[in-house]
GUVEX-783337 format. One line per 4 residues: their letters; for each residue x, y, z of C-alpha. Coordinates in Angstrom, 3 decimals, always signed. Each point is the difference from the previous one (the first is absolute). Last residue first. Layout:
a> X Y Z | ...
***
This chain:
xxxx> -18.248 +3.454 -17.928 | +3.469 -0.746 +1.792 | -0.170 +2.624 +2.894 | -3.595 -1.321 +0.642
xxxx> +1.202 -3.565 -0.178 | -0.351 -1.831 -3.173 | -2.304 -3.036 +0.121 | +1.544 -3.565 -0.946
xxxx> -0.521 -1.029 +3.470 | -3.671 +0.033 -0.599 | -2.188 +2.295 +2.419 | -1.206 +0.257 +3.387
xxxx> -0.427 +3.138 +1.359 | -3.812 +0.082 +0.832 | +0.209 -3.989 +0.697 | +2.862 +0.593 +2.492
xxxx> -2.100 +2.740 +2.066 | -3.351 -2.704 -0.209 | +2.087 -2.467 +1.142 | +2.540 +1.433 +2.794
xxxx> +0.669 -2.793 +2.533 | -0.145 -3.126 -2.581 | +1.123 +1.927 -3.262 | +3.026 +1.158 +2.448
xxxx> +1.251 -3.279 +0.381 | -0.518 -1.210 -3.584 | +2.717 +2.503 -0.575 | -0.865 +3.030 -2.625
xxxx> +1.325 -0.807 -3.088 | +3.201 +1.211 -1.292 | +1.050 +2.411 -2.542 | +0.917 +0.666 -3.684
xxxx> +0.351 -3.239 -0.956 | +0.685 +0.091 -4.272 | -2.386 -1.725 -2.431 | +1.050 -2.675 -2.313
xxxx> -1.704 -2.924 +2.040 | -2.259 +1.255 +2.612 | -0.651 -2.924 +1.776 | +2.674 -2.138 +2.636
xxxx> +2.970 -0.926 +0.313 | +2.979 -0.573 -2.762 | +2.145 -2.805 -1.414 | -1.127 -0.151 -3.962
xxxx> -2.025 +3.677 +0.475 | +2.927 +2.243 -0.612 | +0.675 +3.151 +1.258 | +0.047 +3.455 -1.530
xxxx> +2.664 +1.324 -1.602 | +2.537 +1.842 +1.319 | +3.288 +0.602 -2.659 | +0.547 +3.190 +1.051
xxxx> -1.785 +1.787 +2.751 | -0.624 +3.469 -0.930 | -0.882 -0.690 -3.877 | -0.966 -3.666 +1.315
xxxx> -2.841 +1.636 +1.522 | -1.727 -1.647 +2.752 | -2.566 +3.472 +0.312 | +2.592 +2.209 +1.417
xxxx> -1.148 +0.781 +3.320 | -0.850 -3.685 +0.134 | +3.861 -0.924 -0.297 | +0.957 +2.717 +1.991
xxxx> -2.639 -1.032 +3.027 | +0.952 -3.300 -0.073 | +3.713 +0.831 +0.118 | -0.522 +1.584 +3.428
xxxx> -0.487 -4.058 +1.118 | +3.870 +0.251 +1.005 | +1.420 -3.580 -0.761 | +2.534 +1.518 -2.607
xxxx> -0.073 +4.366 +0.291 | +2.988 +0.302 -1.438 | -0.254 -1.950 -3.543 | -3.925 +1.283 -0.493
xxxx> +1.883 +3.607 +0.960 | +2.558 -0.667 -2.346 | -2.461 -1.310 -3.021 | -1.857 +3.221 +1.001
xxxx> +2.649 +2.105 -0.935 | +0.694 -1.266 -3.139 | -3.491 -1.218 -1.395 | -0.729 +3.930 +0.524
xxxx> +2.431 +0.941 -2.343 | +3.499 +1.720 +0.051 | +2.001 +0.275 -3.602 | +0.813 +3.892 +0.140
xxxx> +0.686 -0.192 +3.406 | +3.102 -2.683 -0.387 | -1.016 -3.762 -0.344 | +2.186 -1.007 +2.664
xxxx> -1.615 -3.238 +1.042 | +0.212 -1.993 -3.263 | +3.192 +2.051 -0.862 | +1.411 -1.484 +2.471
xxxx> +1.537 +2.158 +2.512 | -1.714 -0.617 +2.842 | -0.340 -3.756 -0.324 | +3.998 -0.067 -0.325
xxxx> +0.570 +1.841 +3.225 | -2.953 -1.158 +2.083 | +2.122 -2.499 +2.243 | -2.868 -1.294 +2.004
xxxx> -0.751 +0.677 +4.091 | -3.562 -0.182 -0.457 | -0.478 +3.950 +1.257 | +2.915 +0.880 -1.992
xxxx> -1.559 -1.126 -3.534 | -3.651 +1.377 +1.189 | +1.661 +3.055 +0.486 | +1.890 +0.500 -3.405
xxxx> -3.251 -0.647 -1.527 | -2.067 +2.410 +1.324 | +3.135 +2.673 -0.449 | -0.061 -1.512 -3.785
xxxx> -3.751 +0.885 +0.224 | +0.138 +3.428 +2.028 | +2.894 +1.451 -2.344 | -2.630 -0.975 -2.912
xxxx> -2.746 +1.562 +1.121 | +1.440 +3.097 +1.367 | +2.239 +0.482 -3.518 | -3.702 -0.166 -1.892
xxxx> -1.420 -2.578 -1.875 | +1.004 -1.938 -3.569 | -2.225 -2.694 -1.976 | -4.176 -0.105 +0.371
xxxx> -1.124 -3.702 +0.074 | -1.720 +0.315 +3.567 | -0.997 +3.961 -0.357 | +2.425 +3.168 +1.195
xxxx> -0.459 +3.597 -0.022 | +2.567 +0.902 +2.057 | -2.282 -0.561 +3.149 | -0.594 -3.424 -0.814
xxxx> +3.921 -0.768 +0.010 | +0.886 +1.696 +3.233 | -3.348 -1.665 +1.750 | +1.552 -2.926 -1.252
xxxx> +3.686 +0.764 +0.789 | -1.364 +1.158 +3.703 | -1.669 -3.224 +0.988 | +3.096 -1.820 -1.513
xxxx> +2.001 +1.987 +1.890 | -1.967 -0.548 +3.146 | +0.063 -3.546 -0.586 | +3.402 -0.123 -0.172
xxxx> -0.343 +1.850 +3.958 | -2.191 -3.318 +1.240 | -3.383 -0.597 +1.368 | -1.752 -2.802 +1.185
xxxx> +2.785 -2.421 +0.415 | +0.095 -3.619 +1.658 | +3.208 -0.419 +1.635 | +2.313 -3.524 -0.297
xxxx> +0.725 -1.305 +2.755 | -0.296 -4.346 -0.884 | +0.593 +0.812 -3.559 | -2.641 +0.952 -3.137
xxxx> +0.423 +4.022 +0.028 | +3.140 +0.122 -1.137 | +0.091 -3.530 -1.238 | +2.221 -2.756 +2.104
xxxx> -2.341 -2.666 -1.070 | -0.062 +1.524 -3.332 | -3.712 -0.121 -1.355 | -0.349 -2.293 -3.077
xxxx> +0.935 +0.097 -3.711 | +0.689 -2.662 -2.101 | -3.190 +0.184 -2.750 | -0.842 -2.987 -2.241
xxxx> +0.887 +0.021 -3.792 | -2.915 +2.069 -2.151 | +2.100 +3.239 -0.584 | -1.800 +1.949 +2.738
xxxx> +0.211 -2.473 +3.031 | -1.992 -2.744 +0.085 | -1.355 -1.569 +3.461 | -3.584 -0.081 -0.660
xxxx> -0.327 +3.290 -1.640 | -2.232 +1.378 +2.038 | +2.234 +3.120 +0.396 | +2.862 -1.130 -1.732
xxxx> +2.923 -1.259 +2.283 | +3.386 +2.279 -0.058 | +3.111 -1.456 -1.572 | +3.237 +1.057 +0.763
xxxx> +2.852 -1.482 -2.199 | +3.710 -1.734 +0.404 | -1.721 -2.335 +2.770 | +1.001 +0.391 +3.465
xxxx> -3.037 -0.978 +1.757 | -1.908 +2.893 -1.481 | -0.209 +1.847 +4.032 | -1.886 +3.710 -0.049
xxxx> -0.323 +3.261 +1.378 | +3.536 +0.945 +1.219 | +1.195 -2.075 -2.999 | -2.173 +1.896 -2.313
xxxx> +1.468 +3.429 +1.155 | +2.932 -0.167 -2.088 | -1.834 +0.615 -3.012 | +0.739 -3.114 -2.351
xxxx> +2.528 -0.160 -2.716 | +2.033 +2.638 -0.076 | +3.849 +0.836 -0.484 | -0.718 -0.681 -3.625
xxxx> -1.484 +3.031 +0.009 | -3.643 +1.664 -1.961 | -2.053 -2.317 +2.407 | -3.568 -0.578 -1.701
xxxx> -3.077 +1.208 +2.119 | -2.580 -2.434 -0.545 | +2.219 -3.033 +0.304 | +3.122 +1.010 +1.333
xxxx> -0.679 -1.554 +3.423 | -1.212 +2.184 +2.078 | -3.608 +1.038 -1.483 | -0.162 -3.794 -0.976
xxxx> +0.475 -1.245 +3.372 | -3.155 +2.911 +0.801 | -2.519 -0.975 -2.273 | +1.698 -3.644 -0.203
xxxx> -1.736 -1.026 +3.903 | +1.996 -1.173 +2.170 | -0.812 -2.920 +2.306 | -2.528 -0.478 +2.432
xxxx> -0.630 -2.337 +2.969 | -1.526 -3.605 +1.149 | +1.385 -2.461 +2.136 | +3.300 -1.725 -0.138
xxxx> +1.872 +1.039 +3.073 | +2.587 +2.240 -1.975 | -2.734 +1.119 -2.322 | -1.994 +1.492 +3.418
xxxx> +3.012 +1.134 +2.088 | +1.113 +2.180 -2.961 | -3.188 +0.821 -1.387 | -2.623 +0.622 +2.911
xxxx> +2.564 +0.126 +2.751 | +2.370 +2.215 -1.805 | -2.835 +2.638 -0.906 | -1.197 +0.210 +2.786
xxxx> +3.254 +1.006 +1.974 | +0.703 -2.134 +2.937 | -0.508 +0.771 +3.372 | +2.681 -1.974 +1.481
xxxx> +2.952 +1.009 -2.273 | -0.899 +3.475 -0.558 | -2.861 +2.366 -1.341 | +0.989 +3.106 -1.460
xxxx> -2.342 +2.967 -0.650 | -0.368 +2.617 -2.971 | -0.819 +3.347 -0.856 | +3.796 +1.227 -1.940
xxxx> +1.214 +2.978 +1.346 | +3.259 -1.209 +0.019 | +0.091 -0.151 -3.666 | +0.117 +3.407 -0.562
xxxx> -1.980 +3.383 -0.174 | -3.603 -1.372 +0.426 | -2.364 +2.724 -0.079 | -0.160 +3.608 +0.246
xxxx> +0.496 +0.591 -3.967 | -2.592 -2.692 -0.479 | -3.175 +2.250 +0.657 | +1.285 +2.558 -2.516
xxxx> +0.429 -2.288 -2.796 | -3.656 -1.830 +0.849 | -1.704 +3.369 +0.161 | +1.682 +0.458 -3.792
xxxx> -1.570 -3.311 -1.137 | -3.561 +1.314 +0.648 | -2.277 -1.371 +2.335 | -3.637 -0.736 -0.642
xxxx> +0.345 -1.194 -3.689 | -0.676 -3.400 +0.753 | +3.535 -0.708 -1.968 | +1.839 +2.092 +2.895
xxxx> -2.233 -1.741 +2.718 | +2.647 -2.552 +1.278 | +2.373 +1.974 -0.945 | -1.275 +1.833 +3.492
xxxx> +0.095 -3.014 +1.459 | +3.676 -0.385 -0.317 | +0.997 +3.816 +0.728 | -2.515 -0.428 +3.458
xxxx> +2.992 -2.809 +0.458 | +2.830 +1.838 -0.338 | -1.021 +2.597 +1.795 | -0.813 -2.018 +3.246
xxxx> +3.315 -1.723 -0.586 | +2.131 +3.260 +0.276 | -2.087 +0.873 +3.193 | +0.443 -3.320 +1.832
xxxx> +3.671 -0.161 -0.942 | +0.109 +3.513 +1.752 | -1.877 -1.543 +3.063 | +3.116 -2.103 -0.021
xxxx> -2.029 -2.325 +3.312 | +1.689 -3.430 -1.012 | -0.939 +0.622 -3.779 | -2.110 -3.188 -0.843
xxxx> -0.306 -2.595 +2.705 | -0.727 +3.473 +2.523 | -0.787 -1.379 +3.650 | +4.066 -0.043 +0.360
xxxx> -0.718 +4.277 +0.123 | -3.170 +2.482 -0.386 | -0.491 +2.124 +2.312 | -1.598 +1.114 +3.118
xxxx> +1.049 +3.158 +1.773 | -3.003 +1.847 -1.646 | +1.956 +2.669 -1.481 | -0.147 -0.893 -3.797
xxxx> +1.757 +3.086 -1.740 | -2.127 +0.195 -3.443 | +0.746 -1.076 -3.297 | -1.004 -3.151 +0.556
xxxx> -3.112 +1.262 +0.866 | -0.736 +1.845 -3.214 | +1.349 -3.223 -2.192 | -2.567 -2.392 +2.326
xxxx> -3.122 +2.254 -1.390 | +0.906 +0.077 -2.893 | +0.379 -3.404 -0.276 | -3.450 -0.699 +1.697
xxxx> -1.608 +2.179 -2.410 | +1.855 -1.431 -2.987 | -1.244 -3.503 +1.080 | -3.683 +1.406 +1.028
xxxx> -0.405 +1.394 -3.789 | +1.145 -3.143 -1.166 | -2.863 -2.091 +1.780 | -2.322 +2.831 -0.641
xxxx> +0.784 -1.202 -3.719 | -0.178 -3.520 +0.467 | -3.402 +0.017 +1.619 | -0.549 -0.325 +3.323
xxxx> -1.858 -3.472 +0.955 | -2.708 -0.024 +2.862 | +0.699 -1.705 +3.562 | -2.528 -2.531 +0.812
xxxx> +0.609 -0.993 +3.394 | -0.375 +3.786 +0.750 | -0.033 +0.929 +3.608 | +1.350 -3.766 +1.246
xxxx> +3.341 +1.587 -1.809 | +0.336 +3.117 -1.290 | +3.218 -1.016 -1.629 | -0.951 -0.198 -3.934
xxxx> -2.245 +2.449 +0.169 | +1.961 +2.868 -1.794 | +2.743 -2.899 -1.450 | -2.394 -2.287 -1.976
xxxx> +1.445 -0.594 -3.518 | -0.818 +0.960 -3.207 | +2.731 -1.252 -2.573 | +1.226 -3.384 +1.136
xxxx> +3.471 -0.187 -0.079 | +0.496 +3.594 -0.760 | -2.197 +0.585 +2.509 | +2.154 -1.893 +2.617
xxxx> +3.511 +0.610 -1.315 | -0.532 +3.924 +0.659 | -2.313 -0.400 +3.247 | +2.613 -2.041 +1.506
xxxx> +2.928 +2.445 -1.052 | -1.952 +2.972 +1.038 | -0.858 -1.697 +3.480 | +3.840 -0.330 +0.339
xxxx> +0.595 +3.785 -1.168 | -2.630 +1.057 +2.634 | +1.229 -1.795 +3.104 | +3.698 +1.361 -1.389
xxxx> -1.775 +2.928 +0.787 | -1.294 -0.247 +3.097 | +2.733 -1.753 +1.695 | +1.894 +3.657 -1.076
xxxx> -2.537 +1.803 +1.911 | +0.507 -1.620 +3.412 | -2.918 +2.428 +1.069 | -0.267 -2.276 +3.289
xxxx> -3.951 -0.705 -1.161 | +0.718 +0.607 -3.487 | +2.494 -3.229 +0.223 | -2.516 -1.856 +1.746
xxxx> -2.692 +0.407 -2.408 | +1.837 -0.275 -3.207 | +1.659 -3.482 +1.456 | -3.259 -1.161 +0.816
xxxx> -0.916 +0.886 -3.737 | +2.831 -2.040 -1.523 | -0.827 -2.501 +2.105 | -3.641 -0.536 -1.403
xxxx> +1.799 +1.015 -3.234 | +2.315 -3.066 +0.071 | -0.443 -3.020 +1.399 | -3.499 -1.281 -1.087
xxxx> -0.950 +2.332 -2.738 | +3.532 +0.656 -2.365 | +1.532 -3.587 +0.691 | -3.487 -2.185 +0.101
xxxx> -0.621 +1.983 -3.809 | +3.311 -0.450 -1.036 | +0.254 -3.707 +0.787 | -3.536 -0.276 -1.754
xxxx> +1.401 +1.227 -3.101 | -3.028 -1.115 -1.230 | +1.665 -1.517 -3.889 | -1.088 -1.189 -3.062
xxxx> +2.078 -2.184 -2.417 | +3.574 -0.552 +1.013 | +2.187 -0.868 -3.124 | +1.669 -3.667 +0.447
xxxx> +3.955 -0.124 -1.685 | +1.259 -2.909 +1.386 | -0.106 +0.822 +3.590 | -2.412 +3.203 +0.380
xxxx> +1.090 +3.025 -2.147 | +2.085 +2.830 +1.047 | +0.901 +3.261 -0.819 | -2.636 +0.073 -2.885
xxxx> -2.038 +2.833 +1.328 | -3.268 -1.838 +1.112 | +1.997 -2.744 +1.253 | +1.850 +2.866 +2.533
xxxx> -3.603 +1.447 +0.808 | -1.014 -3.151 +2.461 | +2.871 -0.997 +2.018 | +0.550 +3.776 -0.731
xxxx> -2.952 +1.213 +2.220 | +1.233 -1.842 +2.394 | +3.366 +1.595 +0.339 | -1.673 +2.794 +0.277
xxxx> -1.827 -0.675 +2.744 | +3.033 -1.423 +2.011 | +1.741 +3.463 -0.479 | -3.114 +1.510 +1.657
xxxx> -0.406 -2.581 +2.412 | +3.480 +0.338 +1.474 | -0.544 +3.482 +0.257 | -2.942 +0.001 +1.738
xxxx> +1.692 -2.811 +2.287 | +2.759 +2.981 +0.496 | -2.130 +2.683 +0.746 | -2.462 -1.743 +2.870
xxxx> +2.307 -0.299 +2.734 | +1.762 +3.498 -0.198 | -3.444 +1.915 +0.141 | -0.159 -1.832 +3.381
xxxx> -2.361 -2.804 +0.785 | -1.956 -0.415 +3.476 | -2.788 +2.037 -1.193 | -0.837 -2.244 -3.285
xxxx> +0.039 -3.246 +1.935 | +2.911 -2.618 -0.087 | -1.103 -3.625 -1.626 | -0.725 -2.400 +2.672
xxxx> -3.349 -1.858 -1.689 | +0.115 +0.488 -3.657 | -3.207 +2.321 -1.265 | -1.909 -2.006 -2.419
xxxx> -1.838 +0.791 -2.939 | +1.185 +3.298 -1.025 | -0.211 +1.743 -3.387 | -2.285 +3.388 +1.043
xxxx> +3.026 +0.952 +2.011 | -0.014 +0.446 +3.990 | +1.458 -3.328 +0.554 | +2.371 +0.739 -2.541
xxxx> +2.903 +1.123 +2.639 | +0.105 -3.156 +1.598 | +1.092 -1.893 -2.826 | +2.929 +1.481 -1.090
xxxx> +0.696 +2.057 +3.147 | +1.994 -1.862 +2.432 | +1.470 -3.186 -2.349 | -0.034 +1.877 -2.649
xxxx> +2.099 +3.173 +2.005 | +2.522 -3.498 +1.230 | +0.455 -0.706 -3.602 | +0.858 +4.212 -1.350
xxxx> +2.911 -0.285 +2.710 | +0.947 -3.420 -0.956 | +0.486 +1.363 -3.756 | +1.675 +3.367 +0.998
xxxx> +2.580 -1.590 +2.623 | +1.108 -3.231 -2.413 | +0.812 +3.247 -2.954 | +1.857 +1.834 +2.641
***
């Protein structure tokens, strides 16, 4: 299954990934051979979409996972700057020019249910996108030789076109698709469980709606009742597998890469420390590291796990050098490993948060609700089962089981920073919550002895536009251009 879905989503590149932008705003050259628009079936064009959206996000993380401590580069370097540029090729070259081919054909044959998962992947590209860059063209942006200067939407439209588009998807869903065409192996994500398809588009218009919770636009209750039709176990998880001969990311840019010689991360101690006993003391002798770590990360067999400083220059936290590296055989680090958009312990933690805020909550307040609670240990007892880990101990340490009376915020979003490793959603919590080391324990900023680039003791908070688009779109850029130490508009 997992060798089907990956060479299924190559050959759609290999049709559509190129051919289909010759109508977008970004082309330069249009590959001679490539299959045109009319020959190509609403089947054809789904699963390279889907390919691309998973691939997008992975890009964004290359960038995004330095930002929040998962990793540092080899020896401890902190990443200055970013364009995301990946992102930006992934979200405006391959994926809503197709995305909107796919809209058109599927409305033509009123395969409904096309349609909407349509929607929920342009949501997901417009989601990552602005909250990449803030404004972001999306109303112009495939208008082609009309408009070779597209204009930028602002973030908030942005967000108001996400929850449209989910909406919009949900009602469909929900509807009896008679078209005779529907979705099957095209599907990398849910192999045509239109149910799946629902659950997930709940879940995530519940994950940008916390988005706006501190903005003041959405309340925490709206997030509650969004949730309840999400995610109900791990199976629902939003992911894709790769397989032996199209090799996960991730594995080829750390694995293959340290195993060859050439440059890649390590671990950063934000999150080794977060799992090894350091921030959050182990109450049992049973204990000494979460049993996740090993899924995440290789110390070469040393007694102690030792994450690398951000800019640092290879020192872990107590001033000896740090041990930690991705596993070869990692979760998400070996040769078929999935990259993960979405995931039910996510939902939990989406719905402990909104839980916790809705009681009344602040980030050094003590003691929630039963509903926040239940959905952090259920958070937790997830992401133990979905790495394969024996979560007995960790469970019920009294590190982890703090009882409702003794919940924080630091709790449940040190399980959901935990969870969600490599997944650049982490971004957006750590700017949603200003860097705090209330919420985030023990993050401080990094350190300029083995780091790139200006801005020394500020925070990123975005990326720059890429030099690409500066070239096409000047005078567009130059409006919307700021530094990438700027809040975004849900962050102001």
């Amino acid at each position: 299954m997992k060798k089907f879905i990956i060479k299924t989503g190559m050959l759609g590149l290999l049709l559509v990934g190129l051919s289909a932008c010759s109508d977008n705003y970004f082309d330069v050259n249009t590959p001679s051979g490539t299959a045109e628009e009319e020959e190509l079936r609403v089947s054809d064009l789904m699963a390279p979409v889907m390919y691309r959206a998973l691939a997008g996000q992975y890009s964004a993380e290359q960038s995004f996972g330095n930002y929040t401590q998962y990793f540092v580069g080899e020896g401890g370097v902190a990443s200055g700057e970013t364009t995301a540029s990946g992102l930006w090729s992934s979200v405006y070259l391959y994926t809503l020019p197709n995305v909107e081919t796919i809209k058109e054909k599927a409305d033509e044959i009123g395969a409904i249910h096309y349609s909407a998962v349509a929607d929920i992947l342009t949501a997901v590209n417009l989601g990552v996108a602005t909250d990449t860059w803030n404004n972001i063209p999306y109303t112009e942006a495939t208008n082609g030789q009309d408009n070779l200067f597209p204009d930028f939407d602002t973030q908030e439209s942005i967000y108001t076109e996400i929850f449209t588009l989910l909406d919009t998807a949900i009602a469909q869903l929900q509807q009896t698709d008679d078209s005779g065409t529907y979705l099957g192996t095209d599907d990398l994500i849910y192999a045509g469980d239109t149910d799946k398809w629902l659950r997930a588009a709940y879940t995530l218009k519940a994950r940008y709606q916390l988005h706006l919770v501190q903005k003041g636009t959405v309340s925490a209750s709206e997030v509650l009742s969004t949730i309840e039709n999400g995610f109900v176990s791990n199976d629902d998880d939003f992911q894709m597998f790769y397989d032996d001969e199209d090799q996960n990311p991730w594995y080829s840019i750390e694995v293959v890469a340290k195993s060859t010689g050439n440059y890649h991360n390590d671990l950063a101690s934000q999150l080794v420390s977060s799992m090894n006993g350091d921030y959050f003391p182990f109450e049992s002798d049973a204990l000494t590291i979460d049993p996740r770590l090993p899924v995440f990360g290789d110390n070469g067999g040393e007694d102690e796990w030792k994450g690398y400083v951000s800019g640092g220059g290879g020192l872990a936290p107590d001033g000896t050098s740090g041990n930690t590296g991705f596993a070869a055989d990692g979760y998400y680090t070996s040769i078929d490993s999935p990259l993960l958009l979405i995931s039910y312990a996510e939902a939990q933690f989406i719905k402990a948060e909104a839980a916790f805020l809705a009681n009344g909550g602040s980030t050094t307040s003590v003691g929630s609700s039963a509903v926040a609670y239940e959905a952090y240990l259920a958070g937790v007892e997830a992401s133990l089962s979905k790495y394969d880990v024996d979560g007995t101990d960790y469970l019920a340490d009294g590190a982890i089981a703090v009882g409702e009376s003794g919940l924080m915020l630091q709790h449940i979003m040190k399980e959901k920073y935990i969870h969600n490793f490599l997944n650049p959603e982490t971004f957006v919590d750590f700017r949603r919550y200003d860097f705090s080391d209330d919420v985030f324990k023990g993050l401080s900023i990094r350190e300029e002895e083995d780091s790139d680039g200006d801005y020394a003791g500020e925070w990123f908070r975005r990326a720059t536009y890429p030099t690409t688009e500066e070239f096409t779109n000047p005078d567009v850029v130059a409006a919307n251009k700021v530094t990438p130490v700027t809040p975004v508009w849900w962050d102001e």
